[in-house]
ZADO-1210 file (C-alpha; in nm, 4 decimals, padded with zeros to 6 digits):
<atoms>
<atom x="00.0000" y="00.0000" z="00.0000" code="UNK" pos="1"/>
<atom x="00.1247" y="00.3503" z="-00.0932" code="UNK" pos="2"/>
<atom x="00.0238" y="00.5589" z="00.2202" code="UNK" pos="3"/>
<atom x="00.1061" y="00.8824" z="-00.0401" code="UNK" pos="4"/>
<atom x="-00.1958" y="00.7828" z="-00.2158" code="UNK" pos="5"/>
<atom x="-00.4583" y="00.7701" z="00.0561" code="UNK" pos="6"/>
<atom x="-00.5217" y="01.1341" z="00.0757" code="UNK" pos="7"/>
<atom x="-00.5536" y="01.3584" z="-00.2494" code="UNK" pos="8"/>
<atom x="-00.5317" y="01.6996" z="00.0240" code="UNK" pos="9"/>
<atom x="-00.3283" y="01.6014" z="00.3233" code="UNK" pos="10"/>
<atom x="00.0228" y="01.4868" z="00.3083" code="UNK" pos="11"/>
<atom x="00.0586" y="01.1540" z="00.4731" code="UNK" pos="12"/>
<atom x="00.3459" y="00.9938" z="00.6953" code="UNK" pos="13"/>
<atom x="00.3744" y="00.6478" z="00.8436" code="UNK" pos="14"/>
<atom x="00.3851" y="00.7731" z="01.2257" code="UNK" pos="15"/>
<atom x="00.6239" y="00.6196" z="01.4540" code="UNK" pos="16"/>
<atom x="00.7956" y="00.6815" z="01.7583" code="UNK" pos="17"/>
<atom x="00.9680" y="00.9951" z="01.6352" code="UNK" pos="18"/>
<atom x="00.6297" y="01.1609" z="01.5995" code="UNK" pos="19"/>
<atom x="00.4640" y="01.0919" z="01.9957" code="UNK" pos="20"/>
<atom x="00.4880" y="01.4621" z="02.0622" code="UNK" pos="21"/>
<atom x="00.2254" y="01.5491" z="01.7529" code="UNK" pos="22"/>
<atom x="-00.0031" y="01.2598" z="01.8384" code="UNK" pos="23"/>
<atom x="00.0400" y="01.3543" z="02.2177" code="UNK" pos="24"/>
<atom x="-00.1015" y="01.7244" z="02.1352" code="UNK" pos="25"/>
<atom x="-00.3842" y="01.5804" z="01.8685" code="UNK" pos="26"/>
<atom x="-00.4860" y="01.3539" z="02.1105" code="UNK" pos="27"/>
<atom x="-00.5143" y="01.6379" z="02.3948" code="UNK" pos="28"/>
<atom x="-00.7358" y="01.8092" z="02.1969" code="UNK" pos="29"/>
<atom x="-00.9732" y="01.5583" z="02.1147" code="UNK" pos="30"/>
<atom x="-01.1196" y="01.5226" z="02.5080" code="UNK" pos="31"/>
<atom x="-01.4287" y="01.3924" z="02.3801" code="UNK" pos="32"/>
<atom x="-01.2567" y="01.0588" z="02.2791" code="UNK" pos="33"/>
<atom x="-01.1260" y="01.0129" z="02.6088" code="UNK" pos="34"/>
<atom x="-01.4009" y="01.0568" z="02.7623" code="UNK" pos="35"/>
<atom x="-01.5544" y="00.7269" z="02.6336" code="UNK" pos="36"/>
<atom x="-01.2279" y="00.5608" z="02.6227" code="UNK" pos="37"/>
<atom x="-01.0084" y="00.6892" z="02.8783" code="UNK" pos="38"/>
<atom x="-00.6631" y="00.6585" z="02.8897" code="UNK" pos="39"/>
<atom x="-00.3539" y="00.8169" z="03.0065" code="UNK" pos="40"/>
<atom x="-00.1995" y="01.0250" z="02.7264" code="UNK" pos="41"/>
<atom x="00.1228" y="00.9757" z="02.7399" code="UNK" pos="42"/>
<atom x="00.4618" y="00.7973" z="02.5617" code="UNK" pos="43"/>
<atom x="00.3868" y="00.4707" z="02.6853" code="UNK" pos="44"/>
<atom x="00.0499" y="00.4504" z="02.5590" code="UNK" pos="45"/>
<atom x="00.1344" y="00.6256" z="02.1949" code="UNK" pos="46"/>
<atom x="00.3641" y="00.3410" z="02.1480" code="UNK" pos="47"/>
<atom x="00.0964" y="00.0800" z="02.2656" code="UNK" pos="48"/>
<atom x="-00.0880" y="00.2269" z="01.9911" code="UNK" pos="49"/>
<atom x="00.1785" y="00.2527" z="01.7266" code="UNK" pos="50"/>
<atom x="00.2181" y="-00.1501" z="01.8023" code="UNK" pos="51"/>
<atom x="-00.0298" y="-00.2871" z="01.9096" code="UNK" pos="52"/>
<atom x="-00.1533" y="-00.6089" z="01.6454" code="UNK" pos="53"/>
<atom x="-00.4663" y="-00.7855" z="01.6070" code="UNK" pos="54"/>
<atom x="-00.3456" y="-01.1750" z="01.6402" code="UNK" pos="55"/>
<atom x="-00.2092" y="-01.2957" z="01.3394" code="UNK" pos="56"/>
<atom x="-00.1404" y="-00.9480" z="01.1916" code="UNK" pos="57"/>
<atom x="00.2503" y="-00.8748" z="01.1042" code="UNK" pos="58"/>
<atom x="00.3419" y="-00.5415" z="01.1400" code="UNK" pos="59"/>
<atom x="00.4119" y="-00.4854" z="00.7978" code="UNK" pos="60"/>
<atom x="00.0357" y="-00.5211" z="00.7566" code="UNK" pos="61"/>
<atom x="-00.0138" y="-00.2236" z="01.0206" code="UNK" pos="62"/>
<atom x="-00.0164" y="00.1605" z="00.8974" code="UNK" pos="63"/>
<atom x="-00.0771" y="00.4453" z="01.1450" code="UNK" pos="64"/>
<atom x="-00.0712" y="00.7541" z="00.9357" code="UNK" pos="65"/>
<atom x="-00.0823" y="01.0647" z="01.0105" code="UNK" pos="66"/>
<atom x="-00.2652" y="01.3687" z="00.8179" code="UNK" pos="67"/>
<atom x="-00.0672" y="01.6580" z="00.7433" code="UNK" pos="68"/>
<atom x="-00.1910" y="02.0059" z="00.6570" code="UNK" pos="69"/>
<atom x="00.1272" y="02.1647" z="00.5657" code="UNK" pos="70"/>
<atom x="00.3014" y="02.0682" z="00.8943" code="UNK" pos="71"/>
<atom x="00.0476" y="02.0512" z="01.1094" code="UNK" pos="72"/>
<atom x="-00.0967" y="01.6651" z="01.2143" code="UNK" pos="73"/>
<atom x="-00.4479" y="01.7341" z="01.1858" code="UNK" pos="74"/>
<atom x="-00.5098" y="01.3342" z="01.2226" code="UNK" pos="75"/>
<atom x="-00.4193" y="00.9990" z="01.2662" code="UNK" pos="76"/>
<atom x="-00.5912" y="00.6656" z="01.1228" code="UNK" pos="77"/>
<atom x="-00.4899" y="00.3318" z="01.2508" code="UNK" pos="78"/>
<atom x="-00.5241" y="00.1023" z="00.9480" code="UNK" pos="79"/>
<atom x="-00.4995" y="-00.2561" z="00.9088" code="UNK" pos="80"/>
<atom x="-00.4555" y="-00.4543" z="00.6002" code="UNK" pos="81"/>
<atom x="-00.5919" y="-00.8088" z="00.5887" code="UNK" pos="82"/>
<atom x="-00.8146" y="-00.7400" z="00.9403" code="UNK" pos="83"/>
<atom x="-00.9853" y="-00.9636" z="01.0105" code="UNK" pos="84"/>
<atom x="-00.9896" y="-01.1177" z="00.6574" code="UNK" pos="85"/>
<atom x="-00.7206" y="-01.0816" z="00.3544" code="UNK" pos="86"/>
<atom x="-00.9671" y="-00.9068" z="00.1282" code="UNK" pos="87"/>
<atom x="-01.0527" y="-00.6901" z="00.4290" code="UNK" pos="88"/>
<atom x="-00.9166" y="-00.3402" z="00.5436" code="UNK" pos="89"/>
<atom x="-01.0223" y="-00.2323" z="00.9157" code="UNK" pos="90"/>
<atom x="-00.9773" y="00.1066" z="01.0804" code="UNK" pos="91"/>
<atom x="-00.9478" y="00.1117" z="01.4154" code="UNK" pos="92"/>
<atom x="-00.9228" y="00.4806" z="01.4309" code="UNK" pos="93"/>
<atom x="-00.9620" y="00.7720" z="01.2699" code="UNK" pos="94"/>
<atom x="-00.9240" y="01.1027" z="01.5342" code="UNK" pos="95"/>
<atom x="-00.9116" y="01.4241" z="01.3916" code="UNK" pos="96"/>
<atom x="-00.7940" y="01.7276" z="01.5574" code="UNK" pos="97"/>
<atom x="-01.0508" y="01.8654" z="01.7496" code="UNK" pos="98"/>
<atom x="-01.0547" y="02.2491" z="01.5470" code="UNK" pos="99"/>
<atom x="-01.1427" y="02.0563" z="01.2413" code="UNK" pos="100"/>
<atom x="-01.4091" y="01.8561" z="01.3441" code="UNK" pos="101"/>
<atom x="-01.7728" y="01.8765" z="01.1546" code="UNK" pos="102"/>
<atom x="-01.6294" y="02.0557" z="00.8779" code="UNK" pos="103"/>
<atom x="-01.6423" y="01.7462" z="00.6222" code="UNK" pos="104"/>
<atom x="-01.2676" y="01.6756" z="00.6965" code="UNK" pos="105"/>
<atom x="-01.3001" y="01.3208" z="00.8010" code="UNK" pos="106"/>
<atom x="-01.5549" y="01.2237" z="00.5125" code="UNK" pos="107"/>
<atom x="-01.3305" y="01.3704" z="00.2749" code="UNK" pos="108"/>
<atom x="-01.0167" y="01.1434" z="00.3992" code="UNK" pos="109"/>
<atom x="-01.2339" y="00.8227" z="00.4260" code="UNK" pos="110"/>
<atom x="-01.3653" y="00.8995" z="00.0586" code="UNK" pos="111"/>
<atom x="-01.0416" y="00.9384" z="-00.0788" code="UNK" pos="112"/>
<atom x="-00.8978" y="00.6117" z="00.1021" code="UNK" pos="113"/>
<atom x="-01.2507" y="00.4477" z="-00.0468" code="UNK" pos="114"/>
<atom x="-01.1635" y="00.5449" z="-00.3666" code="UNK" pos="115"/>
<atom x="-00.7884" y="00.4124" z="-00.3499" code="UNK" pos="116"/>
<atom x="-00.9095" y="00.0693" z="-00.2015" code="UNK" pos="117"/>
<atom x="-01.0907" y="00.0596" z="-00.5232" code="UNK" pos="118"/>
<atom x="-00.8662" y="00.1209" z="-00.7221" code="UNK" pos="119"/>
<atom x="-00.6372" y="-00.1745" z="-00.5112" code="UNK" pos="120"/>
<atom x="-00.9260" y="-00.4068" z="-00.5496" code="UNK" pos="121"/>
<atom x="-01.0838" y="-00.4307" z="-00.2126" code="UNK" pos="122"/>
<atom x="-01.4132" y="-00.4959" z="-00.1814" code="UNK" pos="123"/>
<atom x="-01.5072" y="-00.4007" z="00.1983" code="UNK" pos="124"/>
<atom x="-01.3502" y="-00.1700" z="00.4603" code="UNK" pos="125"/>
<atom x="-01.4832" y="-00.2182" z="00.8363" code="UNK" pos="126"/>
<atom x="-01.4339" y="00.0506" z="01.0851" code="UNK" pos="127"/>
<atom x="-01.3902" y="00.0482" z="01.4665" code="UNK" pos="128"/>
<atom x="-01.5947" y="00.2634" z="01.7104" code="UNK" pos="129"/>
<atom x="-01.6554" y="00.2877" z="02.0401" code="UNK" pos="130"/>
<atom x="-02.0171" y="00.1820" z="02.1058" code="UNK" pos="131"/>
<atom x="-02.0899" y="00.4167" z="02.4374" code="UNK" pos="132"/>
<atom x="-02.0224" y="00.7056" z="02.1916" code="UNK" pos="133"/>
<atom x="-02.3146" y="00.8724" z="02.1080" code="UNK" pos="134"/>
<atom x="-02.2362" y="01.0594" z="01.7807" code="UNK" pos="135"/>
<atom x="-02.0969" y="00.7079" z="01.6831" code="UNK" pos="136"/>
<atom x="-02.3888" y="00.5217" z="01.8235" code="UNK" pos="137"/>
<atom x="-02.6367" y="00.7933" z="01.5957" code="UNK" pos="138"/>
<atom x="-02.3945" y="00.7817" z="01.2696" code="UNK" pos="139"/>
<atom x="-02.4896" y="00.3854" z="01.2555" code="UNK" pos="140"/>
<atom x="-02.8680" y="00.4423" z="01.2949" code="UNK" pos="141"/>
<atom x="-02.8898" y="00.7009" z="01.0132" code="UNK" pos="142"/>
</atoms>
């Protein structure tokens, strides 16, 4: 997968360890999150999140990218290809920065993903959410 073609107006990176700090202050400012999935924010738990693997998963298989408006991280989406099938991609997580939210942002980056899959040949994308969300609880009853 070419992470450079996921996004046709952000710049993308494969986030690692050298970028906690921007995920750190992205995360901050999404408190909402947190709230329904609370965690510490902190180095420790970035790299949990950079690593962690489905069973079964290689980490080859695992891209956390981040979103860049010019060189600002306005997002990160946890991606997994072959999850929980090989003709499957799963997102565990797509956060953007708070400032941005509601503004079409986020449908814009999951279209233009959608219509790179396509172009790779995949057939279904599943996405994680956390079910005591309730904007994610009303986006699955529309």
């Amino acid at each position: 997968m070419n992470i450079n073609k996921i996004s046709k107006q952000y710049k993308c990176s494969l986030l690692n360890e050298n970028y906690i700090q921007d995920i750190i202050n992205l995360y901050k400012s999404n408190t909402l999150y947190f709230t329904y999935c609370p965690h510490i924010i902190n180095n420790e738990y970035i790299i949990s999140e950079l690593n962690d693997l489905p069973i079964g998963i290689k980490k080859e298989d695992k891209y956390y990218i981040g979103f860049y408006d010019e060189n600002k991280l306005i997002g990160v989406m946890d991606l997994i290809d072959g999850y929980p099938t090989k003709d499957i991609i799963y997102i565990g997580l797509l956060m953007l920065d708070i400032n941005i939210q509601g503004k079409g942002i986020g449908t814009m980056i999951i279209n233009d993903l959608f219509d790179y899959l396509k172009e790779l040949n995949y057939k279904e994308v599943q996405l994680g959410f956390v079910k005591t969300n309730p904007q994610a609880s009303s986006f699955w009853k529309k």
